[in-house]
C-alpha positions, 0 to 999 in steps of 0.5 A: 505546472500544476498545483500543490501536494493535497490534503488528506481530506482532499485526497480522502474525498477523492477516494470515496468519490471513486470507491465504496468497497470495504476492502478497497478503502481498507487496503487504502488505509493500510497502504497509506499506514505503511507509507507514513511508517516508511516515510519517517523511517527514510526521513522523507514527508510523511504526509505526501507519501501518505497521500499517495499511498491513500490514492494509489488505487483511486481508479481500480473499482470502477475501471479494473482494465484501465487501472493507473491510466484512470487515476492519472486522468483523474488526478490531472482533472484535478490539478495534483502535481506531476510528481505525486501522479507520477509516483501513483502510476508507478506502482503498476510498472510491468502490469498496466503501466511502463513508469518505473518506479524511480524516487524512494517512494515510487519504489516503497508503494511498489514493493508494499502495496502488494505485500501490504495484502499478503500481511493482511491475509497472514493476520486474518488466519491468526487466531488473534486475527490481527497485525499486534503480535504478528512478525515477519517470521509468520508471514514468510511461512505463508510466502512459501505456500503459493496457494495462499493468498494466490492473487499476492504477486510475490515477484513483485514484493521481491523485486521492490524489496531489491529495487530499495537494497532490503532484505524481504524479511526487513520489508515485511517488519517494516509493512507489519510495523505500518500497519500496526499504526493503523491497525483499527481502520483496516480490521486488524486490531484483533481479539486482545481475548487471545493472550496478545 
């Protein structure tokens, strides 16, 4: 058995150890927004699920093709319980990983991870440039047109929209509310100039 749940700091530490890029540690801190955000609403700890949320893609900068085999070797150095590794290869079950998510947190960092990127592309083409004002409405338009945002595997959203038993139009509000949470951190505060 390995150790007890890390601290954020360790967590945090772990992450810039492995990542420098801007936008990678951005969509850490915005995973990890939304997995707070949905640990409280679930009534589940909000500092394990928001660790994993920190974590999640730990390996993806520096091994893109071996990206969740990395992170659990990684991890596993580094004495993390079994459950939180676990939970961290979940999130890329059917593209570089077979652990399907099973816990209602595997579940929600695979539905939200992908969609936390759709939500954050949907705010930057606001004219207030932020997730402050933004509503699952304004996100659903820019679903249906495939061409933006194109790297946003929207089967993926949906298919852990379905794994929870949540509307997608629920999820989204759920990820927007998260990551109003952490809005400054990720760049998505915005420009109060614009009326918000």
């Amino acid at each position: 058995m390995t150790g007890s749940t890390p601290t954020r700091q360790a967590a945090l530490t772990l992450l810039k150890t492995y990542n420098q890029s801007d936008s990678l540690i951005k969509h850490a801190y915005a995973v990890e927004g939304v997995m707070r955000y949905m640990a409280r609403k679930y009534g589940e700890d909000e500092e394990t699920w928001g660790i994993v949320g920190l974590i999640h893609d730990l390996d993806y900068e520096q091994f893109p093709d071996q990206h969740c085999a990395k992170t659990e070797d990684i991890l596993r150095q580094n004495q993390w319980p079994e459950h939180l590794i676990r939970a961290v290869v979940s999130h890329g079950w059917g593209i570089c990983s077979d652990v399907k998510p099973e816990s209602t947190m595997e579940k929600v960092l695979y539905a939200i991870d992908e969609l936390t990127g759709l939500v954050a592309t949907s705010a930057l083409v606001r004219p207030t440039k932020s997730v402050m004002d933004m509503t699952a409405k304004s996100v659903k338009k820019k679903w249906k047109d495939k061409r933006f945002a194109a790297g946003v595997d929207r089967s993926i959203i949906q298919q852990g929209a379905d794994m929870l038993g949540v509307e997608l139009g629920d999820l989204i509000t759920d990820t927007i509310m998260g990551m109003r949470e952490v809005a400054e951190a990720v760049g998505l505060k915005g420009d109060a100039s614009h009326g918000m």
